[in-house]
N, C-alpha and C positions, 0 to 999 in steps of 0.2 A: 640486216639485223635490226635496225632501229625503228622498222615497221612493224617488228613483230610486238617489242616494247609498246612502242606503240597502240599499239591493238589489246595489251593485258590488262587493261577495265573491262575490254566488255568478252573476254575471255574467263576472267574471275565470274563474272552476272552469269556467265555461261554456265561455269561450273557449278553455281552458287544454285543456280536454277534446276540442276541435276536430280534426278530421284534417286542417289546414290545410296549405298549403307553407309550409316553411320558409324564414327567408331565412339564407344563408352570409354571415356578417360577416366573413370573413378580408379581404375586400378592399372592406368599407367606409371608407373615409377622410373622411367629411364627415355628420353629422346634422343635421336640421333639426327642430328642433320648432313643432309649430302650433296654435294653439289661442288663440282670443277671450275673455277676462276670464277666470272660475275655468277652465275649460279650458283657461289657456296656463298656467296657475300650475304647471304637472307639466312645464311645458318648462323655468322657469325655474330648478325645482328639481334639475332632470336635467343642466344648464346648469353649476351652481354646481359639480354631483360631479364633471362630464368637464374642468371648468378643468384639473385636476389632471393627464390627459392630453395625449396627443400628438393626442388626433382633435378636429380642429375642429368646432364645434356652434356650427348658429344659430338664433334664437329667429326667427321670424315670427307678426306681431297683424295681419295685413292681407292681402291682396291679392297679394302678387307673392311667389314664390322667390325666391331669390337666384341671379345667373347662374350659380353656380360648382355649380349641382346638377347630377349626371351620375349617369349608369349604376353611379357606385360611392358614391350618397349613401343616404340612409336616411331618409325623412322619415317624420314621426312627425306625423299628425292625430287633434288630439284635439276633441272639440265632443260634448258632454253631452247636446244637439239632436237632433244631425245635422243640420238644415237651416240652421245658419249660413253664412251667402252670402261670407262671405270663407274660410272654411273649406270650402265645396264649389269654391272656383274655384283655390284651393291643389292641391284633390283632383286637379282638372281636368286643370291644369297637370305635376301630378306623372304623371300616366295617361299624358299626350303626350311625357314625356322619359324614358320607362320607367326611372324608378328605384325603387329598391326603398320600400315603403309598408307603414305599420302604422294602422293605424286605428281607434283608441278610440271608442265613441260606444254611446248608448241606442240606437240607433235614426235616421231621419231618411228624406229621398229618396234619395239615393244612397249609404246609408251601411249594407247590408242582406246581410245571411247570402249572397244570391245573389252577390252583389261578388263583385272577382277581390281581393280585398286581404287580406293578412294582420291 
């Protein structure tokens, strides 16, 4: 595990480097962060800095969204994995309510370069 740590600088340059889609935050008004034991620790932390705002942010360790996610939320899945099963049904979930999605991870089953996810 502590090589994968390890190795998240030049994983981020990696990503950073990507010709991906961007997402338009002008009209995000709700974040969610996701992410199971050390994996959610970046939601909490992210959590602490947007108190300070006007945009609501929710932390989820489990299984379900919250209902209030739409088309103008932002969820944020993190899992070091990839195959954390409460963090792939989050994924799932976020896929069928097309809202906007970021997704941190080494690796995993559906957590892969071919993905449609930023």
């Amino acid at each position: 595990m502590y090589k994968i740590y390890d190795s998240w600088p030049e994983m981020a340059l990696e990503a950073f480097e990507l010709d991906e889609k961007s997402i338009n935050f002008e009209n995000i008004d709700h974040i969610v962060f996701t992410g199971m034991d050390g994996s959610g620790a970046i939601g909490d932390v992210f959590s602490s800095i947007l108190s300070k705002t006007d945009i609501h942010v929710s932390i989820v360790k489990g299984y379900l969204l919250p209902k209030t996610v739409d088309k103008n939320t932002l969820v944020v899945v993190t899992s070091v994995s990839g195959n954390t099963s409460e963090t792939l049904t989050i994924l799932d979930s976020a896929q069928k309510i097309d809202c906007n999605v970021i997704v941190f991870s080494s690796g995993g089953k559906n957590m892969s370069k071919e993905s449609n996810f930023i």
